[in-house]
SEMI-873205 format. One line per 10 residues: number of its first residue (from 0); for each residue x, y, z of N, C-alpha, C, CB. Coordinates in steps of 0.001 Angstrom, whole numbers, padded with zeros to 6 digits. Glycine has a CB too. Example, Ala and Ser with C-alpha at 12.3 -4.5 7.8 and 13.67 -1.06 7.14 Angstrom:
BEGIN
0 = 013190,-005690,007800,012300,-004500,007800,013200,-003300,007800,011308,-004473,009046  012850,-002250,007080,013670,-001060,007140,012900,000030,007870,014084,-000598,005725
END
This chain:
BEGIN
0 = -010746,110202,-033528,-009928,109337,-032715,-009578,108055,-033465,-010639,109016,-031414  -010521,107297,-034493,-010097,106461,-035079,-010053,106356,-037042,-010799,105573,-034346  -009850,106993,-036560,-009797,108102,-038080,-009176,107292,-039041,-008764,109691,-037998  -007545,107055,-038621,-006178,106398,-039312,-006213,105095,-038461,-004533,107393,-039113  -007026,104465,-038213,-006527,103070,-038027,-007681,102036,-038792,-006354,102740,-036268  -007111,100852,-039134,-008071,100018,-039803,-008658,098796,-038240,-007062,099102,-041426  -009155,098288,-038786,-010271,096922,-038103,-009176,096137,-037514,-011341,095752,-039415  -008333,095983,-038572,-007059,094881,-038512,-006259,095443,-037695,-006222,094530,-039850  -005541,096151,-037800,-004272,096566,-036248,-005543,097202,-035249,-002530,098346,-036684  -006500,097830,-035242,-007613,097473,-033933,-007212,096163,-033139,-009296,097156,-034552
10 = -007619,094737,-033782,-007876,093593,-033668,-006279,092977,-033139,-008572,093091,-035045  -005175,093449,-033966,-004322,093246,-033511,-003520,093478,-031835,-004011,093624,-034369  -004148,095158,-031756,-003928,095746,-030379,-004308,095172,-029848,-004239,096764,-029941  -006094,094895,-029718,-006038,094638,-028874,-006054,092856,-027932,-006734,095494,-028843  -005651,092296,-029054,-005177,090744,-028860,-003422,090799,-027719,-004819,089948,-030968  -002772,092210,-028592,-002045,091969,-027554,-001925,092636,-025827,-001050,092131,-028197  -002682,093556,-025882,-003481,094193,-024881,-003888,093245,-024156,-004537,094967,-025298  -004519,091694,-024400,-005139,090609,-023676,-003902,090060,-023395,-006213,089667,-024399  -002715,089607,-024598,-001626,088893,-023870,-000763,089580,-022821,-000746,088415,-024818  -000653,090971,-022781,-000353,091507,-021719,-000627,091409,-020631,-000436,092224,-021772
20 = -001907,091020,-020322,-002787,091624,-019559,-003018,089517,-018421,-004499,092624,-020903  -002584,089055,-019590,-002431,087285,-019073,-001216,087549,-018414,-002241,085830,-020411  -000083,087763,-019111,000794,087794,-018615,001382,088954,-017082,001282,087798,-019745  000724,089795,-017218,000320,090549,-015851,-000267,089465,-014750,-000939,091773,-016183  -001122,089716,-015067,-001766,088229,-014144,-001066,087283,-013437,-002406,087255,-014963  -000399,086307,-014604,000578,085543,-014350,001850,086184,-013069,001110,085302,-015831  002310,087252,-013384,003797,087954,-012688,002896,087981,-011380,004604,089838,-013392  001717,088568,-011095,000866,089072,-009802,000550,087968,-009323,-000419,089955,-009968  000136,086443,-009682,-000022,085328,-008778,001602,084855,-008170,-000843,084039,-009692  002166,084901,-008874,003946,084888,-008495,004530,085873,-007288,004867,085472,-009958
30 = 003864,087044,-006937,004631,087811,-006100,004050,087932,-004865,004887,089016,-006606  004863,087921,-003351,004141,088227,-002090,004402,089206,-001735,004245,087532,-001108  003408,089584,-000769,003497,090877,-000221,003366,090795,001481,002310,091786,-000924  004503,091379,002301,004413,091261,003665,003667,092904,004495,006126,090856,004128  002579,092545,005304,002963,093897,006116,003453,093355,007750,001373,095091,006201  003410,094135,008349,003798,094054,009659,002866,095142,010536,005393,094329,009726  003206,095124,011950,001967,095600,012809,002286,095411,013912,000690,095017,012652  002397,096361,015025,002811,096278,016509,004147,096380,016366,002405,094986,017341  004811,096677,015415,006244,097297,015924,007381,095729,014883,006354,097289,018497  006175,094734,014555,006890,093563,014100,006378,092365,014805,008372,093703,014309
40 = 005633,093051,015791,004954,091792,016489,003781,090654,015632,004112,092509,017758  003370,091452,014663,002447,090523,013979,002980,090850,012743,000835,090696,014147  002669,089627,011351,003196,090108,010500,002308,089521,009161,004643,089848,010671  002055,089762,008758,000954,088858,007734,001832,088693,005995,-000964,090072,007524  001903,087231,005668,002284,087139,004036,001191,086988,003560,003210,086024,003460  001000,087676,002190,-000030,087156,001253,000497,086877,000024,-001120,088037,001059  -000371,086609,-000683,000243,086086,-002078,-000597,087057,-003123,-000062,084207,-002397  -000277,087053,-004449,-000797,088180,-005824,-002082,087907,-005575,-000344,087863,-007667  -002554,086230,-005018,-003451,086489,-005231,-004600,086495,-004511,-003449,086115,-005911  -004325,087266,-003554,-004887,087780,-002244,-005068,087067,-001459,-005888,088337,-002212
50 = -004571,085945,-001276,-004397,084454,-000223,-003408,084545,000610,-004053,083037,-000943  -003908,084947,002119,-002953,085177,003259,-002424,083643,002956,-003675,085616,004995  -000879,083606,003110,-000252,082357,003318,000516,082210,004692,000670,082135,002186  000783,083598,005283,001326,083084,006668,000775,083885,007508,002831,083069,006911  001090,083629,008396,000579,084448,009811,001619,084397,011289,-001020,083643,010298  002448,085631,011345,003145,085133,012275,003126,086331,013521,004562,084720,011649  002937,085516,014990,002801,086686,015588,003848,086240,017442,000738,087081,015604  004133,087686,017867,004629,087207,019090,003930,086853,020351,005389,087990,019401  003899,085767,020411,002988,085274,021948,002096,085941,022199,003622,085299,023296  002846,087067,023003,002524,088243,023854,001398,088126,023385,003214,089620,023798
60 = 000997,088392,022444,-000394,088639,021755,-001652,088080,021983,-000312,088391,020607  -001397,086485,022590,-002064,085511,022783,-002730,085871,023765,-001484,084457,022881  -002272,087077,024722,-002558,086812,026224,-003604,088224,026291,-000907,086802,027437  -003301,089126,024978,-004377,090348,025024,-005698,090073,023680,-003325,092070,024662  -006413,089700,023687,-006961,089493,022338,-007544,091002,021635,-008228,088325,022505  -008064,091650,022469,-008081,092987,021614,-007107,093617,021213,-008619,093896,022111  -006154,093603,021421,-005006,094581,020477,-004511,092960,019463,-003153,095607,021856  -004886,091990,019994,-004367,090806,018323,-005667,091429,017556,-004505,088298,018497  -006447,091451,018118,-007844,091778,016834,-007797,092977,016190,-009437,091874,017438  -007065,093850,016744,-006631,095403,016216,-005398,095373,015355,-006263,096464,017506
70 = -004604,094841,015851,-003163,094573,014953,-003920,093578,013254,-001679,093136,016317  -004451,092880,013813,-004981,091710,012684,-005841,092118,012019,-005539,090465,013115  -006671,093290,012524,-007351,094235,011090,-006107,095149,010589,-008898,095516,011595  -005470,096036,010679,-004508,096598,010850,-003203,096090,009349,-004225,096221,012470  -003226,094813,010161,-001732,094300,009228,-002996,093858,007656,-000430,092193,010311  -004147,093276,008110,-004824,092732,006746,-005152,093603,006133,-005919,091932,006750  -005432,095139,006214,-005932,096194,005483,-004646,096690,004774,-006687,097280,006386  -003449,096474,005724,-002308,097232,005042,-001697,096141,003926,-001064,097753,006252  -001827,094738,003959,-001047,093908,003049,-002100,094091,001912,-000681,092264,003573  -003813,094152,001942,-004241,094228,000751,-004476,095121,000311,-004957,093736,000524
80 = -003702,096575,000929,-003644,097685,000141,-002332,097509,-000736,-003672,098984,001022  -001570,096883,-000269,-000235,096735,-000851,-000475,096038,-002012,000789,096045,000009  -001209,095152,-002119,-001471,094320,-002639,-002324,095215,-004486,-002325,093387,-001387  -003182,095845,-004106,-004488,096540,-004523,-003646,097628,-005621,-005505,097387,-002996  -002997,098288,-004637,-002247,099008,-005154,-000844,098952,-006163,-002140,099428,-004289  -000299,097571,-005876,000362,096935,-007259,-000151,096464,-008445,000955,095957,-007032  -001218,096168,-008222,-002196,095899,-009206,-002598,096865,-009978,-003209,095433,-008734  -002788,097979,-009539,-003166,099265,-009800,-002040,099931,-010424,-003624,099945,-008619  -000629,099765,-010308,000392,100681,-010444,000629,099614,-011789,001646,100996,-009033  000840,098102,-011626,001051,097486,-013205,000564,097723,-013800,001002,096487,-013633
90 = -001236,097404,-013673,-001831,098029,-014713,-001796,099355,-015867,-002571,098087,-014208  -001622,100072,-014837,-001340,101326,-014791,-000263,101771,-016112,-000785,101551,-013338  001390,100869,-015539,001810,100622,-016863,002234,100035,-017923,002122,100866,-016959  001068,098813,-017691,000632,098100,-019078,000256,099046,-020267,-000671,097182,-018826  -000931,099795,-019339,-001603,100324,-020614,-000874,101827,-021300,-003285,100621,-020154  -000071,102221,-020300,000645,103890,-020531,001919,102691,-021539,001504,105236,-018376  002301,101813,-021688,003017,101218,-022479,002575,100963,-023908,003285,100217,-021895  000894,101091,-024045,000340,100889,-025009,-000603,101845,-025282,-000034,099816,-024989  -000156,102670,-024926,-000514,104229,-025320,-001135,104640,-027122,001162,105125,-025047  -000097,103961,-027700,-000522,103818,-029286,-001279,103275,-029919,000095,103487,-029916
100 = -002236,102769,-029126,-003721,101950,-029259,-004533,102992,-029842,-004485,101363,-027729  -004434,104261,-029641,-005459,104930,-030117,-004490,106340,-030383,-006851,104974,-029024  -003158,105873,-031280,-002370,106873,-031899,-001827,107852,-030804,-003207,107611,-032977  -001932,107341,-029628,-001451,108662,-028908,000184,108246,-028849,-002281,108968,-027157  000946,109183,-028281,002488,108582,-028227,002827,109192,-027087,003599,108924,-029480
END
């Protein structure tokens, strides 16, 4: 597996493998992610970096608290899957981008 490569483009990869990998980072604190819940009645923003920033919901809600507490697990499981799962899918192809780390193509 490392047959044909030297120390030096090793060292090189994987320096840029790290600047990638900053710069991933960077794009994922930059992006939000909305879900919604009850039809639109509740709606949760978060941010890359998993910091609910809004919370918006219709009244109505105020007046049943078990279905707000059901919707509000609901919308938070679905925004940080959304969330989890972009993370997962960049990553994903960061590294299928740098496939030639270990001669594959």
């Amino acid at each position: 597996m490392f047959e044909n490569m030297n120390l030096g483009e090793m060292g090189k990869l994987l320096q840029k493998a790290q600047e990638e990998s900053k710069k991933l980072e960077a794009e994922m604190e930059n992006k939000e992610y909305v879900a919604k819940a009850g039809g639109g009645m509740l709606s949760i923003r978060m941010s890359g970096k998993g910091e609910v920033i809004d919370i918006s919901m219709d009244e109505s809600l105020l007046q049943d608290k078990v279905s707000l507490e059901i919707l509000l697990i609901s919308c938070i499981n679905d925004v940080n899957k959304m969330l989890e799962d972009d993370k997962k899918n960049s990553a994903a192809g960061m590294f299928g981008s740098m496939g030639n780390l270990f001669g594959q193509k």
